[in-house]
N, C-alpha and C positions, 0 to 999 in steps of 0.2 A: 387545228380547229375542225370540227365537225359540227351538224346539227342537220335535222330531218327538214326538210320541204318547208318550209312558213315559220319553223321553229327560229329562237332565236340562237344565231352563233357562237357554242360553247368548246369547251375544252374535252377532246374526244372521252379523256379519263372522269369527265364530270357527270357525262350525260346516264348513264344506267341509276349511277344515287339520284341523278335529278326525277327520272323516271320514279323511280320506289319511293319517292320524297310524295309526286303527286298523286301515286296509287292511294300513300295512306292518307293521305288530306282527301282524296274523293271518301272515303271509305269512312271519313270523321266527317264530310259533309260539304265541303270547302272542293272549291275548284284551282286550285293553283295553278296559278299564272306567272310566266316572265315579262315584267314590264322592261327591262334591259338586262343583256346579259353582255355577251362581247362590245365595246368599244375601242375605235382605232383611236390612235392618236390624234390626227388630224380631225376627229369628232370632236374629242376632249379639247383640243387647242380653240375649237370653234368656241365651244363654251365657255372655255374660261377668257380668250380675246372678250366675246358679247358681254360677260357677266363687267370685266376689268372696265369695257368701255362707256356699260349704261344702255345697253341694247338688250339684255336681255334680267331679269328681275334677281338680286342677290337680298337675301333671307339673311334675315337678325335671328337673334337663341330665340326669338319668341315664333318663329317660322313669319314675322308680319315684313313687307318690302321694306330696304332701307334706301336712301337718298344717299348712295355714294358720289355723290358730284364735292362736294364739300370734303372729303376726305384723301389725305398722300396718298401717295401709290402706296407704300408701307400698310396704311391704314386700310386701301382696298386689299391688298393681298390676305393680309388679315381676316380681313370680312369673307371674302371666297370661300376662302379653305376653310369653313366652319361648316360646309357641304358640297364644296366641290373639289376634285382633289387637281391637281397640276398637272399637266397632257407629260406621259412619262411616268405619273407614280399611280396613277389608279390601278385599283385591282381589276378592274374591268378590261384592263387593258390585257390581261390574261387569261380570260375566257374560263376564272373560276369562279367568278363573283356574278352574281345576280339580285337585282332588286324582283320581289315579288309579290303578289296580291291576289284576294282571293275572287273572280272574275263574278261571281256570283252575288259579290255583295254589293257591285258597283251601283250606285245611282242613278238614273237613267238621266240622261243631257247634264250630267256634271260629271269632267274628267278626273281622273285618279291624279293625287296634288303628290303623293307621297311627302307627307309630314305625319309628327309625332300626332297631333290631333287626332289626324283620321285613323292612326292604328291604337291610339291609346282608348279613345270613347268614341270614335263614329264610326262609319260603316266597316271597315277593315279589324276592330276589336276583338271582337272573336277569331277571326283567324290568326290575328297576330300573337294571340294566348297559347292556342294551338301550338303553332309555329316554334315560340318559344321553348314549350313543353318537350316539341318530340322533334326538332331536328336534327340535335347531336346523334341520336340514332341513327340514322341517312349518311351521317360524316362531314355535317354541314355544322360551320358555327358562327354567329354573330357577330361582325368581328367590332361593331359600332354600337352594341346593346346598350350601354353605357356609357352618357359624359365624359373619358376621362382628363379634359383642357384641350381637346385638338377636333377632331371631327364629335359634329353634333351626331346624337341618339338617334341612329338607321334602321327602327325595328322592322323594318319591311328588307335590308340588305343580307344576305347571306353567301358564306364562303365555302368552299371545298375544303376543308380542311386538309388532309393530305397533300392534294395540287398544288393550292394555295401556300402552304410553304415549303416548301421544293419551289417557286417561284420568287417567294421572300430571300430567300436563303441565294438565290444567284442573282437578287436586284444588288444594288450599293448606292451608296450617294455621290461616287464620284460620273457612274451612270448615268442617272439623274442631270448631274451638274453636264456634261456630255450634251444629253437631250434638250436643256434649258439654253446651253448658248448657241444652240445651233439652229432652234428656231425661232420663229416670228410672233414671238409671245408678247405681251403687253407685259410690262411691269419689269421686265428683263432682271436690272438693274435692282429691285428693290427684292425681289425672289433669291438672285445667286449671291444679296449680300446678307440673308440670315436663312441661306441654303442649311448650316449645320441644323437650327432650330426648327426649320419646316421638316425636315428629314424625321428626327428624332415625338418630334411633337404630333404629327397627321401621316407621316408612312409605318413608324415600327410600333404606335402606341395603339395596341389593339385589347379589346377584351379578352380574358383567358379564354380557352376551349374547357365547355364543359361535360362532362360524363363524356366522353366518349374512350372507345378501347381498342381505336387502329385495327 
């Protein structure tokens, strides 16, 4: 891992595309920004314990809070992974992926929500048009552009392509299952008992890569 002074912690091989990424976004008008890029494990674990326990806010398809008190453990693990991913499978967690936004567009005393909202019609829409248009260029690609039944629509998250799988390609799911029983996760039990299905459904099910030419 590498990253300059105040920059957020990426993967040494990612940072020159991330650079030329935001050359051309200054140069189209947009200031891009990384709202997260590396994430430890024990970040993510934070997360997803708060999200499991009702301490911190878990999102329905419609981005509105849901009331998981009423719901199995099954039913919350379910609900998580529909924008958080399991401490152990995020991409984040290998310093190729980053969520980002255009710092320029922000609104003054309202925080950046990162939801479909705000990149499809509020303030982040133009950039996220941008974004979409010309990142494969850079070597970057969306890996949550689209619904496909597992992680909701991330138009703000973008992957290294290259890095990014060279990273896919040496995860596994018995890895995974390793990482899950060994820590202090909530839901334990209701995770490593449709481990095949989370695997298959929110780790390998990503959008194609498009136009790009390695």
């Amino acid at each position: 891992m590498n990253a300059q002074p105040g920059a957020p912690c990426l993967h040494q091989d990612v940072l020159s595309d991330v650079a030329a990424l935001q050359q051309a976004a200054s140069r189209a008008g947009f200031a891009l920004s990384v709202a997260s890029g590396y994430r430890a494990f024990e970040r993510q674990l934070a997360i997803w314990n708060g999200k499991f326990n009702g301490d911190l806010p878990v999102l329905d398809a419609h981005s509105q809070p849901m009331d998981i008190t009423r719901l199995s453990d099954k039913e919350r693990v379910h609900a998580i992974l529909r924008w958080s991913a399991l401490p152990g499978a995020s991409r984040h967690h290998w310093g190729t992926d980053m969520d980002v936004y255009d710092k320029q567009s922000l609104i003054p005393d309202q925080p950046l929500a990162l939801t479909p909202p705000e990149y499809d019609s509020g303030p982040q829409a133009a950039f996220s048009s941008w974004l979409h248009a010309n990142v494969s260029a850079f070597g970057f690609f969306l890996p949550y552009a689209r619904y496909q039944g597992g992680v909701a629509r991330e138009p703000w998250h973008i992957s290294h392509i290259a890095t990014s799988a060279s990273m896919l390609s040496a995860f596994s799911q018995d890895m995974l299952a390793a990482a899950i029983t060994h820590a202090p996760i909530c839901g334990k039990d209701a995770i490593l008992g449709q481990l095949d299905w989370i695997y298959s459904t929110y780790v390998t099910n990503l959008c194609e890569v498009e136009r790009w030419n390695g």
